[in-house]
C-alpha positions in Angstrom: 12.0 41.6 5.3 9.0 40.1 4.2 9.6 39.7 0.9 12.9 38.0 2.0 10.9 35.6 4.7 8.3 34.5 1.7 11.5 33.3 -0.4 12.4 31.2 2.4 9.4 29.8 2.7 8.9 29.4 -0.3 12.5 27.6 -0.8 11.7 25.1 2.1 8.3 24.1 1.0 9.0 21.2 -1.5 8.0 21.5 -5.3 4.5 19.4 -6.3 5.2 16.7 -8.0 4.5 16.3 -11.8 4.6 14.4 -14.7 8.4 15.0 -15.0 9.3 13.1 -12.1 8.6 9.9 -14.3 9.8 8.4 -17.3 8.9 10.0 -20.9 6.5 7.5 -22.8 3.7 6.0 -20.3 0.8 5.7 -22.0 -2.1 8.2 -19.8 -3.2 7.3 -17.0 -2.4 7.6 -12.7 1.0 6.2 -11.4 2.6 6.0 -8.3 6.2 6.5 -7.9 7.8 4.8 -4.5 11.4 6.1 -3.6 12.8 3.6 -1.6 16.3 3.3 0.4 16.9 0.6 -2.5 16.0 2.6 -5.6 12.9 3.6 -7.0 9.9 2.0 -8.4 7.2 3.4 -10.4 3.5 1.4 -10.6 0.4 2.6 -12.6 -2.5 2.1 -11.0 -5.4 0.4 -11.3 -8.8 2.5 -10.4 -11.0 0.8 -12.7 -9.8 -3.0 -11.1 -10.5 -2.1 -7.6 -11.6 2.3 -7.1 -11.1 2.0 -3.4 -8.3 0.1 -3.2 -6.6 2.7 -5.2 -8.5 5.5 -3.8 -7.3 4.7 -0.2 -3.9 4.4 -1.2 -3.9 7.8 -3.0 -5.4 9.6 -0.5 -3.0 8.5 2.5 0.0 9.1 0.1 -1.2 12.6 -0.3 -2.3 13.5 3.0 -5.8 13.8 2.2 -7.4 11.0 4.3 -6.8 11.6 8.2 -5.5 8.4 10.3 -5.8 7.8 14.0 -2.1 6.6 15.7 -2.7 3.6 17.6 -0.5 4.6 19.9 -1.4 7.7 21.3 -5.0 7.8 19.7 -4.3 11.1 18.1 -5.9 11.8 14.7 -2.9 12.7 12.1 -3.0 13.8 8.3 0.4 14.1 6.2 1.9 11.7 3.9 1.5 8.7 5.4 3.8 6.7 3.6 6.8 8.8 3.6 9.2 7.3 6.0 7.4 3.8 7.1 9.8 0.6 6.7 8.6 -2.2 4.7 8.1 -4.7 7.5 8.0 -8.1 6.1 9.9 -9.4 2.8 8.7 -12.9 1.5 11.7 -14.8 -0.3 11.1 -14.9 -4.4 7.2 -13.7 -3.1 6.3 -10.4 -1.9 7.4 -7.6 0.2 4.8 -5.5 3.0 4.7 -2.3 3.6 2.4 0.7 5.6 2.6 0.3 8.7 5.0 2.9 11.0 5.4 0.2 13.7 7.2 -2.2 11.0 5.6 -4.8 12.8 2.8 -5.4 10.6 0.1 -5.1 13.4 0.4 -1.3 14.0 -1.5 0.3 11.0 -4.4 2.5 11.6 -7.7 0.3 11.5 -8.9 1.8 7.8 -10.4 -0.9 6.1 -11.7 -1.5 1.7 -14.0 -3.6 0.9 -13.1 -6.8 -0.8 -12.8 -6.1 -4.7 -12.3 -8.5 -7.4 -11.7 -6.8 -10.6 -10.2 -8.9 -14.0 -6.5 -8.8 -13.5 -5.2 -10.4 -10.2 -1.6 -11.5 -9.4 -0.9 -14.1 -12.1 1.5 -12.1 -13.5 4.3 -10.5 -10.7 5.1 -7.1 -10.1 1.5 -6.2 -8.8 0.3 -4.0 -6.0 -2.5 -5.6 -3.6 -4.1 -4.4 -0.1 -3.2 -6.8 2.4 -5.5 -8.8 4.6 -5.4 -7.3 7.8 -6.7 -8.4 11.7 -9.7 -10.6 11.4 -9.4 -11.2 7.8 -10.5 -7.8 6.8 -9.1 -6.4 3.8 -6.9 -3.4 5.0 -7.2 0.1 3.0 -3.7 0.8 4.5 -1.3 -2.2 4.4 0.0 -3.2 1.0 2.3 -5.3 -1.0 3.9 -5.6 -4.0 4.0 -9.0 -5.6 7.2 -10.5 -7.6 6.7 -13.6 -8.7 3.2 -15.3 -10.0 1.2 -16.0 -6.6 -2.3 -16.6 -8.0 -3.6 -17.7 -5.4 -3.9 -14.6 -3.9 -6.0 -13.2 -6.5 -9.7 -14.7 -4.7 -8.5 -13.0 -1.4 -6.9 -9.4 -2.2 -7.7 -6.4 -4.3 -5.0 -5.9 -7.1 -4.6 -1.8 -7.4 -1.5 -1.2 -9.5 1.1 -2.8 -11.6 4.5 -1.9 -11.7 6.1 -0.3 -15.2 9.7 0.7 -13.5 12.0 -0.6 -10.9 11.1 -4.6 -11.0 14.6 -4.9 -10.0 14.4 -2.6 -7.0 10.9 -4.9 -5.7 13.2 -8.5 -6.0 15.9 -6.5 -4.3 13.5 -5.5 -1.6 11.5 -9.0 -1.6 14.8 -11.0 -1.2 16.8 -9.2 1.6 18.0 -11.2 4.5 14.9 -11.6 7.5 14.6 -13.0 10.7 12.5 -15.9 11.1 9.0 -13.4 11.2 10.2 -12.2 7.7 11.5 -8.3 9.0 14.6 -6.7 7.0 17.6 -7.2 9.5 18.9 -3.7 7.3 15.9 -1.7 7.7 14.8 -0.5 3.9 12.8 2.4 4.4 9.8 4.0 2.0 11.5 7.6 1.1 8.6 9.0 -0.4 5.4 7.9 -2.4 4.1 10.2 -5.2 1.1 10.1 -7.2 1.3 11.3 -10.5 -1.2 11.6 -13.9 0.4 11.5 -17.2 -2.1 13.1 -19.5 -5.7 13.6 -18.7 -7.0 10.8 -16.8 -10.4 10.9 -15.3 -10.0 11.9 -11.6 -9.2 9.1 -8.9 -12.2 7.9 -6.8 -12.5 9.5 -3.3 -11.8 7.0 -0.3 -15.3 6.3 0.7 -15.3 5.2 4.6 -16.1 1.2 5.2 -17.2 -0.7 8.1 -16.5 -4.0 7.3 -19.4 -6.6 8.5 -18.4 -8.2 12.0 -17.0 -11.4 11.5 -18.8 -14.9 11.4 -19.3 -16.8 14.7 -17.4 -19.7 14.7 -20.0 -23.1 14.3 -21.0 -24.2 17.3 -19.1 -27.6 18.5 -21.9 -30.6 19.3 -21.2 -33.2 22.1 -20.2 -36.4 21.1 -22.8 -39.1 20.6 -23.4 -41.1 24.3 -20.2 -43.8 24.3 -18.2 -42.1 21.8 -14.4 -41.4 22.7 
């Protein structure tokens, strides 16, 4: 009997993933592969343009970095992607994705510092950390570019590129939305894996940040005596 409750254990835990659950042929290096509702989408990442960028989103895809809900203030560990919605697609832009809410305001308050590394989002079909309350840069939130939006390169951390599934992200980026920009047909993140072809050196670990508190806004002077 014990030997028999093992193998069902042991059927029902769910296989690690490895280099066979992505394409033959990437060059080495870390990738992440994102099973969607829409199809799937594989993006290598970028440690050496922003480290905790990608270290942050590594470590919640894997269940190594704890998160407190907002909601019930309990601390939580798992795979904190698996499951979320993506809660705000941008027309011929971008879509948003991490938090469980699917409102865009409900992601646990884990913050990465600002990071500006060479490549940015001049070309489409990259992955950057969203700007988050307060204009703090949010190690949680993300987004996948799909069309050249440079402007966003001076304000977020660019932490992957995508190699498969551009289709699937313009799919995703140009579903129908209510005026806030949220799928009317939820499209759901089924799973995120991240995966090393080769030998790559190993990811950074998620170092905690405290971003600085935020500027005072300048201080409004009275109007000169018998100006309107």
């Amino acid at each position: 009997m014990i030997l028999a409750a093992l193998f069902l254990l042991l059927a029902a835990t769910p296989a690690p993933a490895t280099a066979s659950d992505l394409p033959a042929g990437l060059p080495e290096g870390w990738y992440a592969r994102i099973d969607t509702t829409l199809g799937t989408m594989v993006a290598r990442l970028l440690p050496e343009n922003a480290p905790q960028a990608t270290a942050h989103f590594a470590a919640l895809a894997e269940g190594r970095l704890p998160w407190s809900d907002l909601v019930t203030g309990e601390q939580r560990t798992g795979h904190y992607y698996d499951g979320i919605p993506i809660h705000k697609a941008v027309a011929g832009e971008r879509f948003e994705a991490g938090d469980a809410s699917g409102t865009g305001r409900g992601a646990p308050l884990i913050y990465s510092p600002e990071e500006r590394g060479t490549l940015g989002f001049e070309q489409p079909y990259r992955l950057g950390m969203t700007r988050g309350s307060l204009n703090r840069t949010s190690g949680v939130l993300f987004f996948v570019s799909v069309s050249a939006l440079p402007f966003l390169t001076s304000r977020h951390p660019c932490f992957g590129e995508l190699v498969l599934g551009q289709d699937v992200a313009w799919n995703i980026a140009t579903v129908k939305t209510n005026s806030m920009g949220k799928p009317l047909e939820p499209v759901v993140i089924r799973s995120v894996k991240i995966l090393a072809v080769g030998s790559p050196p190993p990811l950074p670990d998620a170092v905690p940040y405290t971003p600085p508190p935020p500027q005072p806004m300048g201080i409004k002077h009275p109007l000169p005596s018998g100006s309107r």
